[in-house]
PyMOL Python script that loads the backbone (N, CA, C, O; Angstrom):
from pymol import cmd

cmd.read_pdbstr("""\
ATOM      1  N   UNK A   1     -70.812  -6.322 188.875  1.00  0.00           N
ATOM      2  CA  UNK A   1     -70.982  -5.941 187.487  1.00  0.00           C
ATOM      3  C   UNK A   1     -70.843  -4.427 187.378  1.00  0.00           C
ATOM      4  O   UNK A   1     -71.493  -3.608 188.029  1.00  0.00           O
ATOM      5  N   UNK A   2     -70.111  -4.224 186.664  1.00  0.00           N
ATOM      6  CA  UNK A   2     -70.288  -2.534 186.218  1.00  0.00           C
ATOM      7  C   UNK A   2     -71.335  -2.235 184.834  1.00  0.00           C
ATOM      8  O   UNK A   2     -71.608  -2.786 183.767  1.00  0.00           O
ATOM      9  N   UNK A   3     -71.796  -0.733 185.762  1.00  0.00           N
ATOM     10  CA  UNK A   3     -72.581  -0.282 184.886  1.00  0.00           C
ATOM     11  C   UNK A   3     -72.077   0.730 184.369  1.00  0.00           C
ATOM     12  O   UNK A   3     -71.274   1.499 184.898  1.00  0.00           O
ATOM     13  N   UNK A   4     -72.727   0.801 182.820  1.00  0.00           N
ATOM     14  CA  UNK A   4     -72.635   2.059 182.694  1.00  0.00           C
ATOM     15  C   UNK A   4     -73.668   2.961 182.278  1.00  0.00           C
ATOM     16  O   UNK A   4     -74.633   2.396 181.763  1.00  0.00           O
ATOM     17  N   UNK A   5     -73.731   4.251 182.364  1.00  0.00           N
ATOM     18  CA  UNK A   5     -74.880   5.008 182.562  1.00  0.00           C
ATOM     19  C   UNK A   5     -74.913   5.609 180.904  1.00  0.00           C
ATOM     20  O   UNK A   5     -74.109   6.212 180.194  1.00  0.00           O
ATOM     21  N   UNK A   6     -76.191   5.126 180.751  1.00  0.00           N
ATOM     22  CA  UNK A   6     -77.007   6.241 179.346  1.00  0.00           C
ATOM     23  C   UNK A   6     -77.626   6.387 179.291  1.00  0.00           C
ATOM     24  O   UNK A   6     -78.362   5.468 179.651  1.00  0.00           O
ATOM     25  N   UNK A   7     -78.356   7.691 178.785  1.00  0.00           N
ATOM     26  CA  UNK A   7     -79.227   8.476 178.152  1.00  0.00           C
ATOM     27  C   UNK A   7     -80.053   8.260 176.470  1.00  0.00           C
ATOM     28  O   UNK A   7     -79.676   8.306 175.299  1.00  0.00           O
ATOM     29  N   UNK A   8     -81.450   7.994 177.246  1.00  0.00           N
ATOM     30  CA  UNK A   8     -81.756   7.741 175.672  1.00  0.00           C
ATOM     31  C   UNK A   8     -82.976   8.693 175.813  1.00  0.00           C
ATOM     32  O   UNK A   8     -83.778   8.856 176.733  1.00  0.00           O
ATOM     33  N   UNK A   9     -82.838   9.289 174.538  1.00  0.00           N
ATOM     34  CA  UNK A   9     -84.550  10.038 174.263  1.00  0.00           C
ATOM     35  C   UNK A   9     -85.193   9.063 173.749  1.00  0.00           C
ATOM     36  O   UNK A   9     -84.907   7.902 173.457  1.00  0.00           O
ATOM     37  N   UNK A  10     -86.729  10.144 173.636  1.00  0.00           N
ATOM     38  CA  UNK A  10     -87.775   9.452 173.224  1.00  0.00           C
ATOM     39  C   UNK A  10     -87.780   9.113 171.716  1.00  0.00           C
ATOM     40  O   UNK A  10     -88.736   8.390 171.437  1.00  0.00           O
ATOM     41  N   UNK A  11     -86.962   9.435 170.618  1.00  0.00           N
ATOM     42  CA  UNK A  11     -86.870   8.823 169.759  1.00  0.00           C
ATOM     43  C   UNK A  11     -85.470   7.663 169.495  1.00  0.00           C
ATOM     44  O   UNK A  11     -85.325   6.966 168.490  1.00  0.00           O
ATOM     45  N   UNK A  12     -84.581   7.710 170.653  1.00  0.00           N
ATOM     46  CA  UNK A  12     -83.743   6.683 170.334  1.00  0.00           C
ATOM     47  C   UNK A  12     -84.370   5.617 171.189  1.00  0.00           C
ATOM     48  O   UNK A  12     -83.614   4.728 171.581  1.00  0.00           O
ATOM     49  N   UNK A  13     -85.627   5.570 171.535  1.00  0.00           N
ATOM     50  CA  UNK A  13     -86.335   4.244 172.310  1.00  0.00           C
ATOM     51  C   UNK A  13     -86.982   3.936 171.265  1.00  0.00           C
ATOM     52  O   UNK A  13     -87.179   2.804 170.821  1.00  0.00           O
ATOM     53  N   UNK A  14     -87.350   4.998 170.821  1.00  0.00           N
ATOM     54  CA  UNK A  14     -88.751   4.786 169.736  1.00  0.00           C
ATOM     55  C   UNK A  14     -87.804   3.689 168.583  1.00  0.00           C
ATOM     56  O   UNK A  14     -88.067   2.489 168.512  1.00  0.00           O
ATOM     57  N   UNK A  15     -86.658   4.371 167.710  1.00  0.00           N
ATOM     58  CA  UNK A  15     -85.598   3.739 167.083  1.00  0.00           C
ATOM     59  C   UNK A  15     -85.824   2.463 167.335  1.00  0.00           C
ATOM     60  O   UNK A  15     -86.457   1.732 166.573  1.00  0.00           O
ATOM     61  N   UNK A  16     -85.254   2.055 168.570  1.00  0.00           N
ATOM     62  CA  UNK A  16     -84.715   0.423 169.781  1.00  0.00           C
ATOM     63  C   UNK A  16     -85.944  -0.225 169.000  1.00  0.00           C
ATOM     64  O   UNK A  16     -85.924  -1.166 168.207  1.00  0.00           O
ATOM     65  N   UNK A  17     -86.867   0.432 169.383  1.00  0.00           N
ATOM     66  CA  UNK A  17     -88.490  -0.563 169.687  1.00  0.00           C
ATOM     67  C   UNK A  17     -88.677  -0.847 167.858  1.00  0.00           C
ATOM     68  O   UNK A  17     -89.415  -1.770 167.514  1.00  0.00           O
ATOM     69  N   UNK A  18     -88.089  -0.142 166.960  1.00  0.00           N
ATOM     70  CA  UNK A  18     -88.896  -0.314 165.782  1.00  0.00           C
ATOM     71  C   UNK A  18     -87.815  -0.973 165.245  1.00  0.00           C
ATOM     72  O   UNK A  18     -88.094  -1.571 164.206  1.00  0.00           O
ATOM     73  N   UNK A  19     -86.155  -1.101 165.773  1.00  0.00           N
ATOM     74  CA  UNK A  19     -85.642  -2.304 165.358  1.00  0.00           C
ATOM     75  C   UNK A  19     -85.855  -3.497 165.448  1.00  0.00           C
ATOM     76  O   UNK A  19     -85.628  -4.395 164.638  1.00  0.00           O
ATOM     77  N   UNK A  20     -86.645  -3.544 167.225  1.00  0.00           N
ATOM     78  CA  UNK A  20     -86.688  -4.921 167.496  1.00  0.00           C
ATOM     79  C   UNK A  20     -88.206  -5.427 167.040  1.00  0.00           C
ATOM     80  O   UNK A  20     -88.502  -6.600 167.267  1.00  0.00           O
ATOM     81  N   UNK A  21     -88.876  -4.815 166.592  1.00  0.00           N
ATOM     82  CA  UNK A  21     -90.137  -5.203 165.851  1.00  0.00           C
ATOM     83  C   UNK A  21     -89.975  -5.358 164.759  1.00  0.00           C
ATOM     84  O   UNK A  21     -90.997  -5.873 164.307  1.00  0.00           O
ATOM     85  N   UNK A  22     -89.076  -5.178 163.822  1.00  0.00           N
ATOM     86  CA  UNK A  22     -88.896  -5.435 162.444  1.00  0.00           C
ATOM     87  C   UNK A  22     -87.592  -6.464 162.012  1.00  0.00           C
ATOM     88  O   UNK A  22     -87.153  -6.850 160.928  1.00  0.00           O
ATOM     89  N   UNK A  23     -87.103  -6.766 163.835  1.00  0.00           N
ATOM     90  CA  UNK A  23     -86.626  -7.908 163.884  1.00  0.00           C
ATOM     91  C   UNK A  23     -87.533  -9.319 163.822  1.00  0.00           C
ATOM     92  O   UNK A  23     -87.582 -10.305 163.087  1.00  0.00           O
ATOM     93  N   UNK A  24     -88.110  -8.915 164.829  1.00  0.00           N
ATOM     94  CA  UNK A  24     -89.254 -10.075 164.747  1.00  0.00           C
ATOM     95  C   UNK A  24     -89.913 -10.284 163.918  1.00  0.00           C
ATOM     96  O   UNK A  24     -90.153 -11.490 163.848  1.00  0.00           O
ATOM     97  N   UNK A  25     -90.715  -9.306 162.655  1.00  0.00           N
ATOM     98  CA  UNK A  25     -91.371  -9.543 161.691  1.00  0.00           C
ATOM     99  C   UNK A  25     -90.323 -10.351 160.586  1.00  0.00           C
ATOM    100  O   UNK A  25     -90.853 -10.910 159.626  1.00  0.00           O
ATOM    101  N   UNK A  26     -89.019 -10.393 160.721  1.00  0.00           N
ATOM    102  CA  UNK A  26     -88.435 -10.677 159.724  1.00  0.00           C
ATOM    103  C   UNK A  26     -87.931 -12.042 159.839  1.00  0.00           C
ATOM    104  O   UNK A  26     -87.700 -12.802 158.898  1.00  0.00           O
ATOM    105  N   UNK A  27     -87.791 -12.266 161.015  1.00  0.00           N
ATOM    106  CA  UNK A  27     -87.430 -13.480 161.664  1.00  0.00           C
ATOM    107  C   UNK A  27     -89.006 -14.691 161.368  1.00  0.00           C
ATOM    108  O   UNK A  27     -88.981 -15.882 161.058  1.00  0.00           O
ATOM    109  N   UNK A  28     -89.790 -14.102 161.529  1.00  0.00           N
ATOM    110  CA  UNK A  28     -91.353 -14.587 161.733  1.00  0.00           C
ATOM    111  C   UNK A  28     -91.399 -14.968 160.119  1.00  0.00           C
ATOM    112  O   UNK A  28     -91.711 -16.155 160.030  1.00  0.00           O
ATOM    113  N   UNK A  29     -91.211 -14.418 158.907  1.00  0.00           N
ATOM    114  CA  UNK A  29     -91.146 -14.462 157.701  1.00  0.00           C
ATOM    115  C   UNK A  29     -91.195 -16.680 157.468  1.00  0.00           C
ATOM    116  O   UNK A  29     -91.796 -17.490 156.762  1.00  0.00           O
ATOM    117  N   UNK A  30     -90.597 -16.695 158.103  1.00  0.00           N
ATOM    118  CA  UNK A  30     -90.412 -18.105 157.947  1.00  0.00           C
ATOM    119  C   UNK A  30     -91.210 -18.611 158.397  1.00  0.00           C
ATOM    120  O   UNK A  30     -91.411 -19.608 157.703  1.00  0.00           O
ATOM    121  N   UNK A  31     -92.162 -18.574 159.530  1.00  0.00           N
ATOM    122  CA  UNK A  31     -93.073 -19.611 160.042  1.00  0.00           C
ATOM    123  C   UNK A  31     -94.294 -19.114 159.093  1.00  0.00           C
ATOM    124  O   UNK A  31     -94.371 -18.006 158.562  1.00  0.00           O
ATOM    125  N   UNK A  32     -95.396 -20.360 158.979  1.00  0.00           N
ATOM    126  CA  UNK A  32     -96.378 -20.260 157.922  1.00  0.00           C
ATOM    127  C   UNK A  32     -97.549 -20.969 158.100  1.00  0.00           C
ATOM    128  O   UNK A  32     -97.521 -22.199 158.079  1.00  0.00           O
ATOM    129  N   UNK A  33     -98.680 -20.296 158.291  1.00  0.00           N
ATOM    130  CA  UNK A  33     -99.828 -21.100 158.909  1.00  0.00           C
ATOM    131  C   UNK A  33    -100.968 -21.330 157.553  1.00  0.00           C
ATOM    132  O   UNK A  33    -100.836 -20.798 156.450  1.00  0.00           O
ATOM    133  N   UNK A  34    -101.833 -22.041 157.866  1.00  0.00           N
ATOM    134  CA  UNK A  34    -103.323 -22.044 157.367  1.00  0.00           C
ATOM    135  C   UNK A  34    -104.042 -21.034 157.956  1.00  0.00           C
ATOM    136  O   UNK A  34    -104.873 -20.239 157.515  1.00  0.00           O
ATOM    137  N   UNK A  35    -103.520 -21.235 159.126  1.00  0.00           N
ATOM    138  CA  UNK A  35    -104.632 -20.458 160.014  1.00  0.00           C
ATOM    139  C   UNK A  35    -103.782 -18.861 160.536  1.00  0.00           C
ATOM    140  O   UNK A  35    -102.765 -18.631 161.191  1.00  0.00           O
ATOM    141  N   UNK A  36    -104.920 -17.905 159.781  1.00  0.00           N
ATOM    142  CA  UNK A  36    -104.310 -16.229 160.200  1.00  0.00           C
ATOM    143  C   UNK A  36    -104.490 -16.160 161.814  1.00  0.00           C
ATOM    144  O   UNK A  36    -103.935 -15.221 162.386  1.00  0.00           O
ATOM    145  N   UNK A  37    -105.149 -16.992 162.499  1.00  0.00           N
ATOM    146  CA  UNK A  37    -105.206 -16.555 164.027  1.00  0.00           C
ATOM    147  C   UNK A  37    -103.914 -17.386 164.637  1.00  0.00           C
ATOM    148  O   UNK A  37    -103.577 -17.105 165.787  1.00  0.00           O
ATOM    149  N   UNK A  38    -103.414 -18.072 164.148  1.00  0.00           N
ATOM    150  CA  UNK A  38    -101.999 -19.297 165.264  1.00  0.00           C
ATOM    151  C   UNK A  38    -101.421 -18.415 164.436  1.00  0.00           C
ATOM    152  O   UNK A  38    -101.159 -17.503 165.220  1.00  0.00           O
ATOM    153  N   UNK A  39    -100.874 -17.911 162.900  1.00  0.00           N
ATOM    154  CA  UNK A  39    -100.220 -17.019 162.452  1.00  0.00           C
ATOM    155  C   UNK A  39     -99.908 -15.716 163.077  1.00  0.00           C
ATOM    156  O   UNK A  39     -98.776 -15.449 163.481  1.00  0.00           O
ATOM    157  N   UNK A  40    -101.131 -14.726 163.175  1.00  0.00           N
ATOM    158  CA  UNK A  40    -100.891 -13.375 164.204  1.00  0.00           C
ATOM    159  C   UNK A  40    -100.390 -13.956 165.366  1.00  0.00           C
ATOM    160  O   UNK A  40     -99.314 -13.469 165.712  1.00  0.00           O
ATOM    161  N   UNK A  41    -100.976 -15.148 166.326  1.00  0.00           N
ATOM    162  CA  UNK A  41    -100.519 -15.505 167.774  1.00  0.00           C
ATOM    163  C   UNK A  41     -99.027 -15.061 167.718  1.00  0.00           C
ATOM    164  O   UNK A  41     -98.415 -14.191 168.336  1.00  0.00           O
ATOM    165  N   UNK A  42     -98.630 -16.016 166.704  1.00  0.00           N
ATOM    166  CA  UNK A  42     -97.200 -16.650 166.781  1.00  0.00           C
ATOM    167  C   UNK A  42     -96.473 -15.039 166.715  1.00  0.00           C
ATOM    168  O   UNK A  42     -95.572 -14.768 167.508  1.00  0.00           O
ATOM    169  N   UNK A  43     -96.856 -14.226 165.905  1.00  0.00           N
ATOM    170  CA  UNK A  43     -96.005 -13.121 165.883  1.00  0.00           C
ATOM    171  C   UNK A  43     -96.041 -12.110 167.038  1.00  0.00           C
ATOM    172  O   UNK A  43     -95.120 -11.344 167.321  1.00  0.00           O
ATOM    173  N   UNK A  44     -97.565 -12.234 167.851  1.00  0.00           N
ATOM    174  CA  UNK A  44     -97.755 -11.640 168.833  1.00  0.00           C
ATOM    175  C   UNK A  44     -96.498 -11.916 169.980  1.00  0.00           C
ATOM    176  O   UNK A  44     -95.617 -11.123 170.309  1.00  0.00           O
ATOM    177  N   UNK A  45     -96.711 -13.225 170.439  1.00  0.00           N
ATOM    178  CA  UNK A  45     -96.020 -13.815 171.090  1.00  0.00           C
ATOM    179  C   UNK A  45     -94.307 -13.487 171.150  1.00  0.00           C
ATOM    180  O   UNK A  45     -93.720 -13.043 172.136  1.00  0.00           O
ATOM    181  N   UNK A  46     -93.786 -13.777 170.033  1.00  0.00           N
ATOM    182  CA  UNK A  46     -92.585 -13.777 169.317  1.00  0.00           C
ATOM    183  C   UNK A  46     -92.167 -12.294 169.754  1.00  0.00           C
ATOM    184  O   UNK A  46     -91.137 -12.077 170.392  1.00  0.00           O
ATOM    185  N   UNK A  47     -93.401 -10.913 169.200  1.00  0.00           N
ATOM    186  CA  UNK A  47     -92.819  -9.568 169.588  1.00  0.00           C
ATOM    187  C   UNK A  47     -92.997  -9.269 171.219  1.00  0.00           C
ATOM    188  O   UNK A  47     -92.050  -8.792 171.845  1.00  0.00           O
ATOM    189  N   UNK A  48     -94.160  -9.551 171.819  1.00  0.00           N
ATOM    190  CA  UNK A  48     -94.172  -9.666 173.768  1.00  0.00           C
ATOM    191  C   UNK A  48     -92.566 -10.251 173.928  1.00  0.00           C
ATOM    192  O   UNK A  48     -91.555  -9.662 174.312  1.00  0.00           O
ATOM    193  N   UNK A  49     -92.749 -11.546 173.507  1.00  0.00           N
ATOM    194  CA  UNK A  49     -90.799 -11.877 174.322  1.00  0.00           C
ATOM    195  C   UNK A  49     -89.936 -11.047 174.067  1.00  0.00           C
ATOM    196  O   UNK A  49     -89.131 -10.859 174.979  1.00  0.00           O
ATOM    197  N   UNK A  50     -89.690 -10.021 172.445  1.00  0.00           N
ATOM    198  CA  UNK A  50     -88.649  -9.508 172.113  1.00  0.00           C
ATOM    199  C   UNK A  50     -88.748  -7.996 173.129  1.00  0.00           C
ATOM    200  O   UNK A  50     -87.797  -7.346 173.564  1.00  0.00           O
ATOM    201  N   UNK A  51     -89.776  -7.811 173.257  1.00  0.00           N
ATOM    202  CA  UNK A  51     -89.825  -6.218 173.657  1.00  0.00           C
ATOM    203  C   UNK A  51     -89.635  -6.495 175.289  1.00  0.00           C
ATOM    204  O   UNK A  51     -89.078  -5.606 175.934  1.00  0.00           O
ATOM    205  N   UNK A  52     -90.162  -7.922 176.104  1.00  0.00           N
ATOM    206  CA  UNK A  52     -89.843  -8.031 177.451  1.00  0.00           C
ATOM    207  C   UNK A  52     -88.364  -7.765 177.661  1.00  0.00           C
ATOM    208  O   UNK A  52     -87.953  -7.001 178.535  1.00  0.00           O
ATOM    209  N   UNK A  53     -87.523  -8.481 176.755  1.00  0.00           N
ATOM    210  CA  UNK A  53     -85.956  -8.796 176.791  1.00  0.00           C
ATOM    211  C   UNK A  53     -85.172  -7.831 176.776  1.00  0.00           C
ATOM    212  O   UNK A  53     -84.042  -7.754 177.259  1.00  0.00           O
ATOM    213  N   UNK A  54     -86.026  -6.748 175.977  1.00  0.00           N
ATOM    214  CA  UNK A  54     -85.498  -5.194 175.111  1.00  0.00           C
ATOM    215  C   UNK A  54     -85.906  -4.569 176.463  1.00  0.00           C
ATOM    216  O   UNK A  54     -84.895  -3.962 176.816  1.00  0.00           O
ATOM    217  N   UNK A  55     -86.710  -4.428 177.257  1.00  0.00           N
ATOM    218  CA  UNK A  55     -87.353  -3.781 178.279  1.00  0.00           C
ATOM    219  C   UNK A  55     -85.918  -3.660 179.661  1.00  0.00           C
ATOM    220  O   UNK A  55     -85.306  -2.728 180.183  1.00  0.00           O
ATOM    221  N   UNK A  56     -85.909  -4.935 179.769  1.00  0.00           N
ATOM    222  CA  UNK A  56     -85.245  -5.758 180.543  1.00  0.00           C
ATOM    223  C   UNK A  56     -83.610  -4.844 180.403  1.00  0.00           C
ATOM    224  O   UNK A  56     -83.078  -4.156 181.274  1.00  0.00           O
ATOM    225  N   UNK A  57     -83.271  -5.048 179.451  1.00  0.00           N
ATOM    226  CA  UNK A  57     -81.587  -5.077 179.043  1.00  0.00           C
ATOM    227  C   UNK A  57     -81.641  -3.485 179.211  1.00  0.00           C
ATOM    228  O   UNK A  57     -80.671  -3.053 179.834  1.00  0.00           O
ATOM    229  N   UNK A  58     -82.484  -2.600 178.829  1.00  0.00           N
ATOM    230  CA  UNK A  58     -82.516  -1.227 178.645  1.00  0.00           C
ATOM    231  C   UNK A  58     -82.810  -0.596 180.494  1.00  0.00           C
ATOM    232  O   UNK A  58     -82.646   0.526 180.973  1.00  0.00           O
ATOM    233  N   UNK A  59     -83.132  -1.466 180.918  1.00  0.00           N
ATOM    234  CA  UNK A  59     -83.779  -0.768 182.164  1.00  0.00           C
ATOM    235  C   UNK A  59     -82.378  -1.486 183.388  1.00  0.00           C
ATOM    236  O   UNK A  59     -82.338  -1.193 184.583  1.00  0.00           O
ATOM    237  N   UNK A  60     -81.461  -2.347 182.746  1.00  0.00           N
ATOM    238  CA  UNK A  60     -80.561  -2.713 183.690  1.00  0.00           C
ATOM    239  C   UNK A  60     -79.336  -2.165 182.883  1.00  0.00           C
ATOM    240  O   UNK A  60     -78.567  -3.084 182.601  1.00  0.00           O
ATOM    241  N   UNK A  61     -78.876  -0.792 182.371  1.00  0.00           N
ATOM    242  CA  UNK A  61     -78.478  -0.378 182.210  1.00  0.00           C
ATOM    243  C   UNK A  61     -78.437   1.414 182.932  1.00  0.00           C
ATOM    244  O   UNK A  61     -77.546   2.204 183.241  1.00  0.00           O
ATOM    245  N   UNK A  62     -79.627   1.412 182.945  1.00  0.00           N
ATOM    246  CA  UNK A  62     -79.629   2.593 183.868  1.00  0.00           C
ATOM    247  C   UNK A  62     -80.101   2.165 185.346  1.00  0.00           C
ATOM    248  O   UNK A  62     -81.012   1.424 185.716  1.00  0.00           O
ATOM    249  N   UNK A  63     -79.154   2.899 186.042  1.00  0.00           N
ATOM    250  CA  UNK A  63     -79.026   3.207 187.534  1.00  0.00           C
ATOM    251  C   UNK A  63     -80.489   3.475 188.318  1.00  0.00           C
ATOM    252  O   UNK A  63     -81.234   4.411 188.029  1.00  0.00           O
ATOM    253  N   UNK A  64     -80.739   2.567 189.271  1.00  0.00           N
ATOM    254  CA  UNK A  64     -81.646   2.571 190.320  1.00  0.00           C
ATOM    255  C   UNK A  64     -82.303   3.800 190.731  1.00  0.00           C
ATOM    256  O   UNK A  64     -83.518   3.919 190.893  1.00  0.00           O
ATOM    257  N   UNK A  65     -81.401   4.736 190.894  1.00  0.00           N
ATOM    258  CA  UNK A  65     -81.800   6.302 191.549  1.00  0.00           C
ATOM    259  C   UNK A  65     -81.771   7.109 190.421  1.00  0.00           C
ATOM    260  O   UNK A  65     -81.900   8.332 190.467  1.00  0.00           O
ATOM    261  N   UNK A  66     -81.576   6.345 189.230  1.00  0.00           N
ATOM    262  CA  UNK A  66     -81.628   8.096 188.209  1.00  0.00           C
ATOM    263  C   UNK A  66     -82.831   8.456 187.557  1.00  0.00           C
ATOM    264  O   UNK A  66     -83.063   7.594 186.708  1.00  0.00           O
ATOM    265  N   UNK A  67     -83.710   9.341 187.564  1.00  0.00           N
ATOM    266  CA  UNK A  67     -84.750  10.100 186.936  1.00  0.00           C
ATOM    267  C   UNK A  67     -85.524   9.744 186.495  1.00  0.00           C
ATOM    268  O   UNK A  67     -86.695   9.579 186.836  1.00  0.00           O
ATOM    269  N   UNK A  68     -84.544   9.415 184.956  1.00  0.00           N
ATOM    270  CA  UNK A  68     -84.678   8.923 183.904  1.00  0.00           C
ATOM    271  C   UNK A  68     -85.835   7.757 183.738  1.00  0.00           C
ATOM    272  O   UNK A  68     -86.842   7.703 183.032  1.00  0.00           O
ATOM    273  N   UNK A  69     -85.027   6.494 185.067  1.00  0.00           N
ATOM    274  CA  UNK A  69     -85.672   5.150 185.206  1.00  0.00           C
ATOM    275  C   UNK A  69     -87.068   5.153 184.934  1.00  0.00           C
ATOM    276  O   UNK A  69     -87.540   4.504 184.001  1.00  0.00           O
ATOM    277  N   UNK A  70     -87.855   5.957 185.819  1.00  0.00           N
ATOM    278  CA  UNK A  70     -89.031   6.189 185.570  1.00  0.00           C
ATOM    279  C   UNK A  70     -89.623   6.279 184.476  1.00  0.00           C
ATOM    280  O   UNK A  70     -90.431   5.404 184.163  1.00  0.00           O
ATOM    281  N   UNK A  71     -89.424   7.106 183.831  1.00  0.00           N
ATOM    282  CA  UNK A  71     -90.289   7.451 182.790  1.00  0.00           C
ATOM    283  C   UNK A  71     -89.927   6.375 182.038  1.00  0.00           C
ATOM    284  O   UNK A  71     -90.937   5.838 181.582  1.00  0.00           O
ATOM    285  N   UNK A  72     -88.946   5.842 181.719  1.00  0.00           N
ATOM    286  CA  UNK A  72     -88.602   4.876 180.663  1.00  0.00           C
ATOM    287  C   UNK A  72     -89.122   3.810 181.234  1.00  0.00           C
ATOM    288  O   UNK A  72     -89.444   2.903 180.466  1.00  0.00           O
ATOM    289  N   UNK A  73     -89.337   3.622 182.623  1.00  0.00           N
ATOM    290  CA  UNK A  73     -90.396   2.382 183.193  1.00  0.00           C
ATOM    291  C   UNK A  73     -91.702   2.336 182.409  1.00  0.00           C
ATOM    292  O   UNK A  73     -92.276   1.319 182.019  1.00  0.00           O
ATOM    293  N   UNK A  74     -92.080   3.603 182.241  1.00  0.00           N
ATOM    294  CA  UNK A  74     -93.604   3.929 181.781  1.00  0.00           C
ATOM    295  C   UNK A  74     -93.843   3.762 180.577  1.00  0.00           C
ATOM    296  O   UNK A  74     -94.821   3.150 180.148  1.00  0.00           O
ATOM    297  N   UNK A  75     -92.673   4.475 179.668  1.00  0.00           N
ATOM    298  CA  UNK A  75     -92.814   4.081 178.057  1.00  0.00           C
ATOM    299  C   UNK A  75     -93.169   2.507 178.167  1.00  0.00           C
ATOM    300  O   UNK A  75     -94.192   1.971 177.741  1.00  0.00           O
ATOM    301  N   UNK A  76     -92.053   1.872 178.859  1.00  0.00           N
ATOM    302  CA  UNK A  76     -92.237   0.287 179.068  1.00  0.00           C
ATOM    303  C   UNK A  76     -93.243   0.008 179.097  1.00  0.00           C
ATOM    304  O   UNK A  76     -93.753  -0.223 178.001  1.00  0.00           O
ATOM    305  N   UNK A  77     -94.007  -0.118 180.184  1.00  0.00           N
ATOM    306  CA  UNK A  77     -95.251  -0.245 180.275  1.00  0.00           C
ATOM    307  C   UNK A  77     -96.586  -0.202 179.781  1.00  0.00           C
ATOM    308  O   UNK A  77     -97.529  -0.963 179.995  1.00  0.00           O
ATOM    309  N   UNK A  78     -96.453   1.329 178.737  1.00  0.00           N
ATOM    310  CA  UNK A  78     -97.201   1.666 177.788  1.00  0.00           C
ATOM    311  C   UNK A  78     -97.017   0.718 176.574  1.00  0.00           C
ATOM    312  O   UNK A  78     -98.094   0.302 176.147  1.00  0.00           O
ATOM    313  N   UNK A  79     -96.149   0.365 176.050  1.00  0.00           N
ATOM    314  CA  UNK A  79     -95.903   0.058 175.381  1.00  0.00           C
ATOM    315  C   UNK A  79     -96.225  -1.759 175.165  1.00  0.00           C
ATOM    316  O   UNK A  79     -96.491  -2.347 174.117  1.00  0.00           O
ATOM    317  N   UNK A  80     -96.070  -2.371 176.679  1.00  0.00           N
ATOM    318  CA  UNK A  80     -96.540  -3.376 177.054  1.00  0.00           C
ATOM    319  C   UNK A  80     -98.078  -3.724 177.085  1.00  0.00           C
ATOM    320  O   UNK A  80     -98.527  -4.857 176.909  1.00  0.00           O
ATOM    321  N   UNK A  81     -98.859  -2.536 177.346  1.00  0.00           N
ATOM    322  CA  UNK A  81    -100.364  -2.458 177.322  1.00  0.00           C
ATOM    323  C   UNK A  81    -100.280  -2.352 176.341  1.00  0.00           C
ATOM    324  O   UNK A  81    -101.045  -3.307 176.206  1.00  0.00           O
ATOM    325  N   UNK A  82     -99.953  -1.944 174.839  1.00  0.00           N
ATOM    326  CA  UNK A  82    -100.371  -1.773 173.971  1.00  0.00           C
ATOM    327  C   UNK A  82    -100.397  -2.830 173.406  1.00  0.00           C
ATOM    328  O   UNK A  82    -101.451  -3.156 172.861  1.00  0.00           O
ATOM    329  N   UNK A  83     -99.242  -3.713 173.351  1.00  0.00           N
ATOM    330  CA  UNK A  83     -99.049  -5.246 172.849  1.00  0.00           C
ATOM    331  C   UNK A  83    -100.411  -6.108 173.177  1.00  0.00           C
ATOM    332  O   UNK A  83    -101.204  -6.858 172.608  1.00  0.00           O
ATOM    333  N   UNK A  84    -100.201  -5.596 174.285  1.00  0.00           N
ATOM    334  CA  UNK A  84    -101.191  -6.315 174.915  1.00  0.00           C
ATOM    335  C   UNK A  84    -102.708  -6.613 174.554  1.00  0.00           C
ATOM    336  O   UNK A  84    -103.331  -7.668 174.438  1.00  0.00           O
ATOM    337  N   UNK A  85    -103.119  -5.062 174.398  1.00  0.00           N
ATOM    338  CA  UNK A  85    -104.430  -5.205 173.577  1.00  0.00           C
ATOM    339  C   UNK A  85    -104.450  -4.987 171.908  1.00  0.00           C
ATOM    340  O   UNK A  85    -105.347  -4.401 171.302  1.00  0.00           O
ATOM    341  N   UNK A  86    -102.984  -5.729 171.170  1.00  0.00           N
ATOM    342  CA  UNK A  86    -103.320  -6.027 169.836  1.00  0.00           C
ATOM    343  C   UNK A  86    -103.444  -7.346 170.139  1.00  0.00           C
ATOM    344  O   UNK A  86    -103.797  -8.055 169.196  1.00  0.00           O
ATOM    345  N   UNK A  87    -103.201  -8.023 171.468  1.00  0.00           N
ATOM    346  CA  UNK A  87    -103.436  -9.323 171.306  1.00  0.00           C
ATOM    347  C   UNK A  87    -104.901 -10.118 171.303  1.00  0.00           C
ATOM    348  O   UNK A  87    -105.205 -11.299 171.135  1.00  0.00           O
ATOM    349  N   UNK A  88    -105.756  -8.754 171.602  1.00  0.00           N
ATOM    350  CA  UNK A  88    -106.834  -9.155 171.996  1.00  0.00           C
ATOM    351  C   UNK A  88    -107.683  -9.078 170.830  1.00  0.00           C
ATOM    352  O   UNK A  88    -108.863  -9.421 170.903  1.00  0.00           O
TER     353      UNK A  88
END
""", "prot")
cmd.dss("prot")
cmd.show_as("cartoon", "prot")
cmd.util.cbc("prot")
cmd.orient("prot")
């Protein structure tokens, strides 16, 4: 597979992340509960998969040995804990 190498700042991640969250909220528009707790779940859930996938695709685009990887590992991560404890 060829790669190719890019550069993203901290606001064209920030960008990524607030497309794919307002993907999911919009997509989510359609499902409809009684209940506000299976309601939040469902969207919780729905944004964890979108941002794993987004994580995923963004981090196999940049190269093993470059710099960069790191820190954008960490935004990842941060960003994963954070999901994490709105789930709670």
């Amino acid at each position: 597979m060829n790669k190719k190498m890019i550069r993203l700042t901290e606001s064209d991640l920030h960008r990524i992340v607030k497309e794919s969250v307002n993907r999911v909220i919009k997509e989510g528009v359609e499902f409809s509960s009684e209940d506000p707790q299976e309601e939040w779940m469902y969207y919780q859930n729905k944004l964890q998969q979108e941002f794993d996938e987004l994580g995923i695709m963004v981090l196999n685009k940049i190269p093993r040995n470059d710099p960069d990887r790191q820190i954008i590992q960490r935004y990842i991560s941060m960003i994963q804990t954070h999901l994490h404890t709105l789930e709670n």
